[in-house]
C-alpha positions as CSV (number, residue, x, y, z in Angstrom):
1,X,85.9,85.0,46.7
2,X,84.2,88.4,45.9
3,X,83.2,88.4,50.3
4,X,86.9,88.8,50.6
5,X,87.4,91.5,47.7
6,X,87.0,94.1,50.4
7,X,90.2,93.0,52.5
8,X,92.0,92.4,49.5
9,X,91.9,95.4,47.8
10,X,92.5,97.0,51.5
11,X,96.2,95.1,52.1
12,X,97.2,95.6,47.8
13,X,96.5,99.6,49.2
14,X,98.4,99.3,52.2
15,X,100.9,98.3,49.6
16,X,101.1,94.6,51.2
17,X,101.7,91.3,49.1
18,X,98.7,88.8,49.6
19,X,97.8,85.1,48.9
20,X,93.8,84.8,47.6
21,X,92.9,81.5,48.3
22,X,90.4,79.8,46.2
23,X,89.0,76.7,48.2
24,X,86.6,75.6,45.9
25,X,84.4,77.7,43.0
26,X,81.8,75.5,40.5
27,X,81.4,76.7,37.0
28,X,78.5,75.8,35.3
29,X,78.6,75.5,31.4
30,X,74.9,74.9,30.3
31,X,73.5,73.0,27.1
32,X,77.3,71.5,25.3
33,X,76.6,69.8,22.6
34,X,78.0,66.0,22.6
35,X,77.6,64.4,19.2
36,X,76.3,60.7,18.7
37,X,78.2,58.0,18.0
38,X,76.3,55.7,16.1
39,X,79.2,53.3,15.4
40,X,80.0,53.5,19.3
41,X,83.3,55.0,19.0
42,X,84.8,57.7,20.9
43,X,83.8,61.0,20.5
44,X,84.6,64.4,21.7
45,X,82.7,67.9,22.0
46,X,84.4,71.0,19.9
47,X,86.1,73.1,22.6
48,X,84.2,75.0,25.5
49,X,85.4,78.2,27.2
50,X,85.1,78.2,31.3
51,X,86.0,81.9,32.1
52,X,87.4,81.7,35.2
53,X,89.0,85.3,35.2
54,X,85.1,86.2,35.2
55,X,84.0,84.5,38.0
56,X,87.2,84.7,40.2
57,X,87.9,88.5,38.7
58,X,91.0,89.6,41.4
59,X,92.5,86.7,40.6
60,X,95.8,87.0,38.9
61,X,95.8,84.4,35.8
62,X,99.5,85.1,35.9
63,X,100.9,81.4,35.4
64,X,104.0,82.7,37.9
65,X,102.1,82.9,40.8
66,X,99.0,81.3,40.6
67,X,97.6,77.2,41.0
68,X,94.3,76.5,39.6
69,X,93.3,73.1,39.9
70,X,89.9,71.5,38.6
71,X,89.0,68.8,41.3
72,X,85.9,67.7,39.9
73,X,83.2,68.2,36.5
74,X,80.1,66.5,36.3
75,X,78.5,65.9,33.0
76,X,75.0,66.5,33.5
77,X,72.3,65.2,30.3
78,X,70.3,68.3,30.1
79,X,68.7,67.0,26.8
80,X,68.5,63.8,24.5
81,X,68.0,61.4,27.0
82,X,71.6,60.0,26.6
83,X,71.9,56.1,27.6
84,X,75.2,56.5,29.6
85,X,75.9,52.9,30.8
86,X,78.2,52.2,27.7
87,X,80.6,54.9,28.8
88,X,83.5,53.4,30.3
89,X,85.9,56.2,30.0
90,X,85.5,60.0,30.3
91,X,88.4,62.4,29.8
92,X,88.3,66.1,30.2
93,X,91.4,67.8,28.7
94,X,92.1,71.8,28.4
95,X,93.5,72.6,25.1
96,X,96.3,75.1,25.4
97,X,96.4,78.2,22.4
98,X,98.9,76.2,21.1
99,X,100.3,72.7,21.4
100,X,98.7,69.4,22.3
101,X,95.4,69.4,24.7
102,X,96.1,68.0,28.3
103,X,94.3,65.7,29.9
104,X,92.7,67.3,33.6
105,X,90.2,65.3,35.3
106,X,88.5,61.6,34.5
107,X,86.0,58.9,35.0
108,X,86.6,55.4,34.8
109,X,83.5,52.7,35.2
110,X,83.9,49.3,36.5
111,X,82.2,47.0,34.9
112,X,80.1,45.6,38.2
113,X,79.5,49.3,38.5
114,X,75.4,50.0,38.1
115,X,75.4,52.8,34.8
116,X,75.4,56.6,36.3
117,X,72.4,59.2,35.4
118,X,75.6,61.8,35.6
119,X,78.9,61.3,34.9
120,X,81.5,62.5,37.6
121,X,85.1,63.5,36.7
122,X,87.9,63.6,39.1
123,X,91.3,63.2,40.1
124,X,92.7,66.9,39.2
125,X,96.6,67.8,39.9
126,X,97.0,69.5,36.7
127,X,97.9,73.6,37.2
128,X,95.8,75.1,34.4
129,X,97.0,78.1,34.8
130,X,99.7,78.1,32.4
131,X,96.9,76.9,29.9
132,X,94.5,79.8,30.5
133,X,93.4,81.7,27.4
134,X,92.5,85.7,28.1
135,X,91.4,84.0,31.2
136,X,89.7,81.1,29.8
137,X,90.4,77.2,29.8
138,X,89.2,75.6,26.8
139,X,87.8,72.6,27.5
140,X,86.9,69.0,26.0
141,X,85.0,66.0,26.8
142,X,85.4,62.9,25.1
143,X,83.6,59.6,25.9
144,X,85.0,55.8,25.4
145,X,83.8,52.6,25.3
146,X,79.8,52.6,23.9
147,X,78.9,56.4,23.9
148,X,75.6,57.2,23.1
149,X,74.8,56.8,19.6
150,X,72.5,60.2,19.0
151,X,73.5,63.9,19.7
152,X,72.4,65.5,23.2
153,X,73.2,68.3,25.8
154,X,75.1,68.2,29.0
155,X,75.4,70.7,31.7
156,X,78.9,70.6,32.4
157,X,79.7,71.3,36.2
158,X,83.2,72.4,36.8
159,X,84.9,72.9,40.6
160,X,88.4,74.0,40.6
161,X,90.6,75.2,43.5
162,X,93.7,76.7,44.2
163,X,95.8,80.3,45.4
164,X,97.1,83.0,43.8
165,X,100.1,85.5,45.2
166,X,98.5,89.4,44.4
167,X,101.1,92.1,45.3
168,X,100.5,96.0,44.1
């Protein structure tokens, strides 16, 4: 995105409408705290911010004219040691400033499946666009099945895609 800043600020000069295409940008979100779950029932981290006006920042976060998909997030252990097997289900949702939290990307084990050192999230067709905050999606993991049963940290990797319409 910023290689193509330079012919994009050129055509809004020249007073010409132009579509920004984001093919695919990762966000990395480093040490999120995942509590335990020493009863092994779901649990789910407090809210993280991915600013994506910051990393993409010509990109209109207008909900009119812009898509922003997130096609993939992988939960990386970055501390704790975390025995993944027992996760059968991963959700990540973005919570909106108000209203219900949506559900954006998943993971889903089979049980023949050998148990993952990372956890990988897909499936994305939600727009979160309409649920940015001041540029941010606020996001939340929550684990299924048998989580681990003591806090750790995860890297969370987040690849999103999509377009937006810029005019002067």
């Amino acid at each position: 995105m910023r290689a193509y800043a330079p012919i994009l600020v050129a055509a809004l000069l020249a007073g010409c409408e132009a579509t920004v295409e984001v093919p695919q940008i990762c966000i990395t979100n480093r040490n999120i705290a995942v509590p335990g779950s020493p009863i092994g029932l779901q649990v789910s981290t407090p809210p993280f911010p991915v600013d994506v006006e910051n990393e993409i920042p010509l990109l209109s976060t207008n909900a009119s004219n812009t898509t922003l998909t997130i096609q993939s997030v992988s939960i990386i252990p970055s501390s704790g040691n975390p025995d993944l097997s027992g996760v059968t289900l991963a959700v990540l949702a973005v919570q909106p400033s108000s209203g219900s939290a949506v559900n954006v990307v998943s993971y889903q084990r089979t049980p023949t499946a050998s148990p993952p050192p990372e956890l990988v999230l897909t499936g994305g067709s939600v727009n979160i666009t309409p649920y940015l905050v001041s540029g941010q999606a606020n996001l939340t993991l929550s684990l299924s099945g048998r989580p681990p049963t003591t806090n750790w940290t995860t890297d969370v990797k987040t690849c999103l895609s999509g377009q937006s319409n810029v005019s002067p």
